[in-house]
C-alpha positions as CSV (number, residue, x, y, z in Angstrom):
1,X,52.5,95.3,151.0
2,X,50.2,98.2,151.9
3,X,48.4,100.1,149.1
4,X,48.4,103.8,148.6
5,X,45.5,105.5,147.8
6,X,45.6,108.4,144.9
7,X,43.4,111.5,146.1
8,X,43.5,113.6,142.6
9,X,42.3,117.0,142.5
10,X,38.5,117.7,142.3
11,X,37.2,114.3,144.0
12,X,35.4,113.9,146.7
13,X,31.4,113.9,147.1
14,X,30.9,116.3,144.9
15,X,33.1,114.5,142.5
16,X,34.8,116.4,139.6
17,X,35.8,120.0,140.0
18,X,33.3,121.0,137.7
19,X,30.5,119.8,139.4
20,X,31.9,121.4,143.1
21,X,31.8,124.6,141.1
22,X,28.5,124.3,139.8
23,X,27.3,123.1,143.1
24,X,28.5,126.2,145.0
25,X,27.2,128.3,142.3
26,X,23.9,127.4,142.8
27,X,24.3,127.4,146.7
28,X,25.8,131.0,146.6
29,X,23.0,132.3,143.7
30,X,20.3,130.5,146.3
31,X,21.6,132.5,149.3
32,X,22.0,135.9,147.5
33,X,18.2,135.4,146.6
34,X,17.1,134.9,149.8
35,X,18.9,137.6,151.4
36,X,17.9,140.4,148.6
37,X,14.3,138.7,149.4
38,X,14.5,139.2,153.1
39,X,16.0,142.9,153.0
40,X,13.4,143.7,150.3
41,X,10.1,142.8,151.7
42,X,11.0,143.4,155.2
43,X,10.1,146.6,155.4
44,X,7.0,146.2,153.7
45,X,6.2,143.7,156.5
46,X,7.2,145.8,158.8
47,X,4.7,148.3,157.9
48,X,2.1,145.9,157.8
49,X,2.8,144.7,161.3
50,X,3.1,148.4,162.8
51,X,-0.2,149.1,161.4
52,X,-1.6,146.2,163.0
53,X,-0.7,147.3,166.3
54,X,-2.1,149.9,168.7
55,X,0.6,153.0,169.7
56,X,0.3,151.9,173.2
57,X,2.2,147.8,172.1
58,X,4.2,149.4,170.1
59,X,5.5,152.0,172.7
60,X,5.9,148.9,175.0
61,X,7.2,146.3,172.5
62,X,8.8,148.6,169.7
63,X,11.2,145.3,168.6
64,X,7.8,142.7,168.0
65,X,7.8,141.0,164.8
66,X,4.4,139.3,165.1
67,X,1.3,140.7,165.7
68,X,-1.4,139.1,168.2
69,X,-4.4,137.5,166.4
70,X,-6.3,140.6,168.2
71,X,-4.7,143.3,166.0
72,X,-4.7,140.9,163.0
73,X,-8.2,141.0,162.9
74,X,-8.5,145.0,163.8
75,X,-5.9,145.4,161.0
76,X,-9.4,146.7,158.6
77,X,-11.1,148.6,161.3
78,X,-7.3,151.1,161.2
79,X,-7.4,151.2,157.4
80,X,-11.4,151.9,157.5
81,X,-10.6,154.8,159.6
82,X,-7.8,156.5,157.3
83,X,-9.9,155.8,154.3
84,X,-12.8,157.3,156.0
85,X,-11.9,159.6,158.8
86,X,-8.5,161.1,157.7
87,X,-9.8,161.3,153.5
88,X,-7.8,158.9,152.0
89,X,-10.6,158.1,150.1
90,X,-10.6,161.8,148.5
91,X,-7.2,161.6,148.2
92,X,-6.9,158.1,146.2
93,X,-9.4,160.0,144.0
94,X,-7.1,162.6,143.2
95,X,-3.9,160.9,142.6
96,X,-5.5,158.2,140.6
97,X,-7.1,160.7,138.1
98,X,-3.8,163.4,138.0
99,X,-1.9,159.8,137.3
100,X,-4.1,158.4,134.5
101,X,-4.7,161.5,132.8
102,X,-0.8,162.8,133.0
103,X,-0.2,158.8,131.3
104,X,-2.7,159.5,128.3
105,X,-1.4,162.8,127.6
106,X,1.6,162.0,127.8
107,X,2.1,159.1,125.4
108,X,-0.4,161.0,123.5
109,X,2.4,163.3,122.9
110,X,5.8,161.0,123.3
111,X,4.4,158.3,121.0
112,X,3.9,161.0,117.7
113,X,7.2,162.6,118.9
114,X,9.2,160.3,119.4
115,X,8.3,158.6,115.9
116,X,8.4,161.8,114.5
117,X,12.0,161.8,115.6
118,X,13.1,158.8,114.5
119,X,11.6,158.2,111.2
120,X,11.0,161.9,109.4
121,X,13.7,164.2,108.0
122,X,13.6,167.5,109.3
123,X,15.5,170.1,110.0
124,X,17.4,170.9,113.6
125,X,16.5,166.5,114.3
126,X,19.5,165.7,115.3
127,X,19.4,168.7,117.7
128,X,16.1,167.6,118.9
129,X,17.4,164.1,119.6
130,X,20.2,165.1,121.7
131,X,18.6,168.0,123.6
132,X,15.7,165.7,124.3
133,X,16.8,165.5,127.9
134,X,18.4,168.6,128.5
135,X,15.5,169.9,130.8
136,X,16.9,167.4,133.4
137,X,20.0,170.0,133.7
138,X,17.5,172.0,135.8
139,X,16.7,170.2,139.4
140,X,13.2,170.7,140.2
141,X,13.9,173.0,143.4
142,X,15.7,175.6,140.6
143,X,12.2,175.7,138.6
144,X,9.4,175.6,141.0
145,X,9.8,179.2,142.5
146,X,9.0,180.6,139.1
147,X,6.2,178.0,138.4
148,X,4.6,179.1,141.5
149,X,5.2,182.4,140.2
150,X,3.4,182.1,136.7
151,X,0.4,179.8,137.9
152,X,-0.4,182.2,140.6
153,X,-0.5,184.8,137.6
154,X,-2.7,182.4,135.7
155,X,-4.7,180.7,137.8
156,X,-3.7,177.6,137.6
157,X,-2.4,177.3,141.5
158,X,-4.4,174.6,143.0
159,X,-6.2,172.8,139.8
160,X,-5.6,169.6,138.4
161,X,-4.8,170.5,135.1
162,X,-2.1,172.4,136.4
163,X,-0.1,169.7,137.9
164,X,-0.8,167.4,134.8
165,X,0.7,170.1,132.9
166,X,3.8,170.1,135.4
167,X,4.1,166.6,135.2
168,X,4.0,166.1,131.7
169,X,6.9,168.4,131.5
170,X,8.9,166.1,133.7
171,X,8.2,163.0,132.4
172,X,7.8,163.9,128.5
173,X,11.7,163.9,127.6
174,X,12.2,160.6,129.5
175,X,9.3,159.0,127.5
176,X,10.4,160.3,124.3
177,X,13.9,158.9,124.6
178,X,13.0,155.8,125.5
179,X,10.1,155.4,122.5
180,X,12.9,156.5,120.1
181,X,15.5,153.8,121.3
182,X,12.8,151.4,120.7
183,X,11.2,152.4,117.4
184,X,14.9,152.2,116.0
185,X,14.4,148.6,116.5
186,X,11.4,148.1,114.3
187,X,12.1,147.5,110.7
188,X,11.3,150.3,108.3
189,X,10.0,148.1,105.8
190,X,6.8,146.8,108.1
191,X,5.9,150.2,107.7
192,X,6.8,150.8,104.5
193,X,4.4,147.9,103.3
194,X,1.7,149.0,105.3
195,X,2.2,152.5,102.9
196,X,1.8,150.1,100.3
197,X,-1.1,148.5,100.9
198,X,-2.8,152.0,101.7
199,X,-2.2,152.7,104.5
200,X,-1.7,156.6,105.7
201,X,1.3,157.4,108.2
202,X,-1.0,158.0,111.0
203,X,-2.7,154.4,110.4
204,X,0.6,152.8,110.3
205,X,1.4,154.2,113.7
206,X,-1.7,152.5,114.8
207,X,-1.6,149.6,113.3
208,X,1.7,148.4,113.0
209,X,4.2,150.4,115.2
210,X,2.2,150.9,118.5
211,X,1.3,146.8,118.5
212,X,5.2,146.5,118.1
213,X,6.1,148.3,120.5
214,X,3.5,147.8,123.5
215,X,6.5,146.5,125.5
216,X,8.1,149.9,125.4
217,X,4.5,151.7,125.6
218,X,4.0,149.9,128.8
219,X,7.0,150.7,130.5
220,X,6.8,154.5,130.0
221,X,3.1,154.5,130.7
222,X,4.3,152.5,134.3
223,X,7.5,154.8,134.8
224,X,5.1,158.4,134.2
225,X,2.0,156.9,136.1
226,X,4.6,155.7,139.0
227,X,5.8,159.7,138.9
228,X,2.8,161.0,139.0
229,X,1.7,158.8,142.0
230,X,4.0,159.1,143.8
231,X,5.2,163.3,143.5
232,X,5.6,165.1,146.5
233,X,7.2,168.6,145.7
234,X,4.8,170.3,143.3
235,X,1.6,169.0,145.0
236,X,3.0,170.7,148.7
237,X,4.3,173.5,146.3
238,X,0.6,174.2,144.5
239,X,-2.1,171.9,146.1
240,X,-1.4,172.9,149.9
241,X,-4.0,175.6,149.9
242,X,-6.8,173.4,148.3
243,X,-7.7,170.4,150.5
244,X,-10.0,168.8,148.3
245,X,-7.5,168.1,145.6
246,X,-4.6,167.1,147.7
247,X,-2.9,163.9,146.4
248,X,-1.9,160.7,148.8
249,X,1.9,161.7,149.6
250,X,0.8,165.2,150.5
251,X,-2.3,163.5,152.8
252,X,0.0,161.3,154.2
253,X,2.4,164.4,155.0
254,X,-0.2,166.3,156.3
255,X,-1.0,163.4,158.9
256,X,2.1,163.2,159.6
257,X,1.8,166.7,161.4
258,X,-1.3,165.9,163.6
259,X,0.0,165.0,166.7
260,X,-2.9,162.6,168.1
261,X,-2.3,160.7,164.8
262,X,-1.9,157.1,165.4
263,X,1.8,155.6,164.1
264,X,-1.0,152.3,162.8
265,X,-2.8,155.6,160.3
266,X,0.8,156.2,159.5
267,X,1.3,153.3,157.9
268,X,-1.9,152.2,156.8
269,X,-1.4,155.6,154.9
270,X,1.8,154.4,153.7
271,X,0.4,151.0,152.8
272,X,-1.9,152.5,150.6
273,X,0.2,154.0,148.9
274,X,3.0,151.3,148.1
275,X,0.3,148.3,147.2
276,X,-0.9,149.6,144.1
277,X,2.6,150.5,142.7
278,X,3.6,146.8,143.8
279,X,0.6,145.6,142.3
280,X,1.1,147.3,139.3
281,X,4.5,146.6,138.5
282,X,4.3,142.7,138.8
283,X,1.5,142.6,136.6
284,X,3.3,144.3,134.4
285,X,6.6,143.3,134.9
286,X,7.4,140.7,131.7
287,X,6.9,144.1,129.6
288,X,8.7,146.0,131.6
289,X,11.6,143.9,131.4
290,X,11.4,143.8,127.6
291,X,10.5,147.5,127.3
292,X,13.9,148.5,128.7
293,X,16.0,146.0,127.2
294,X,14.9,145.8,123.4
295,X,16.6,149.1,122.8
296,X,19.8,148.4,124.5
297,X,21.3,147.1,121.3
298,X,20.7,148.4,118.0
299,X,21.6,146.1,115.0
């Protein structure tokens, strides 16, 4: 008598159906990691690896992935020289103080704002809440002809303070919706106890509200200092005619045009540009995360 063998649905060496689903889950989720990995850092390798290597290599082996030990080690001697020799160094100057200061004056405006908005009754508030971001209806193109028009007037064409003032405009309605999403989050009554106590509204901020909502503080801080780093239009627009306060992306632009430039300057130029905002954003990434998704539901 010969036996049959039963083969039921799901067995096998991944046994139960449940476990094959699990296991090609986590074999798919693996695989999708890897390949958002690879697509996302290759180009940043590939900057560092064109930098690396002389015009001449690259004109001969454009397709190389791997540098020779040789141009490993002359990788500092090429970003010596577009720190030095092409003024990055001035430029790295520039763009970190137009970044910083258009950060502090920034929250120092959205933070009172956009509490102002959310906790105080006054008149026209709902208006100001929803026209908060209506100065994105205008593309930046549409408005800088008659910027250029009024600084020249004023004399604020080629000065710092200029562009911080430019940039705050930009970045102002973005930081004050996103502080006002978040303070609805916080209880009233922490602050209201904090009255109690003795507290004055302007030490509540401080003492209470800000600490609460750092995650939220952070992020906008990242999101205007990333603008602000990283603006092109308005510097070439305003800054073209003054050298010494050019920013890195206009630099970077304006090496682009020398024609003896070294494609290794190009992208140590570009290298030093995109490390610090890499930098930056993993170290503050856990508040980032949080910033932008404690306000996404309100209850």
């Amino acid at each position: 008598m010969v036996k049959t063998q039963t083969i039921t649905p799901g067995s096998g060496i991944f046994g139960s159906r449940e476990n094959f689903e699990t296991t090609v889950a986590r074999v798919l989720r693996i695989f999708f990691l890897l390949f958002f990995l690879v697509i996302t850092a290759f180009p940043f390798y590939w900057m560092v690896n064109m930098a690396a290597r002389p015009y001449q290599d690259i004109a001969v082996h454009p397709t190389r992935l791997i540098p020779t030990s040789e141009q490993i080690k002359d990788l500092p001697n090429t970003f010596e020289a577009v720190w030095n020799e092409y003024g990055f160094k001035t430029y790295v100057g520039n763009s970190l103080i137009l970044s910083f200061a258009t950060v502090f004056l920034t929250l120092l405006c959205s933070i009172p704002g956009a509490y102002a908005v959310t906790r105080l009754e006054f008149r026209l508030k709902n208006a100001m809440s929803t026209g908060i971001l209506l100065v994105y209806l205008f593309p930046a193109i549409v408005i800088s002809i008659p910027l250029f028009v009024v600084y020249t007037r004023i004399g604020l064409r080629g000065k710092m303070i200029g562009m911080v003032l430019i940039y705050m405009s930009g970045t102002l309605p973005v930081s004050l919706y996103m502080l006002r999403s978040y303070f609805t989050t916080i209880p009233k009554d922490l602050e209201e106890a904090a009255l109690i106590d003795g507290c004055t509204r302007m030490s509540a901020i401080i003492r209470v509200t800000i600490p609460l909502s750092l995650p939220a503080i952070v992020t906008v801080a990242l999101y205007v200092w990333m603008i602000a780093w990283n603006e092109f239009l308005y510097a070439l627009l305003f800054l073209l005619d003054q050298p010494d306060n050019w920013t890195l992306p206009l630099g970077l632009q304006q090496l682009t045009k020398a024609q003896e430039v070294d494609v290794s300057y190009l992208m140590a130029g570009s290298l030093v540009i995109t490390v610090p905002v890499i930098v930056i954003y993993l170290v503050l990434e856990r508040f980032v995360t949080t910033g932008l998704t404690a306000g996404a539901v309100k209850g």
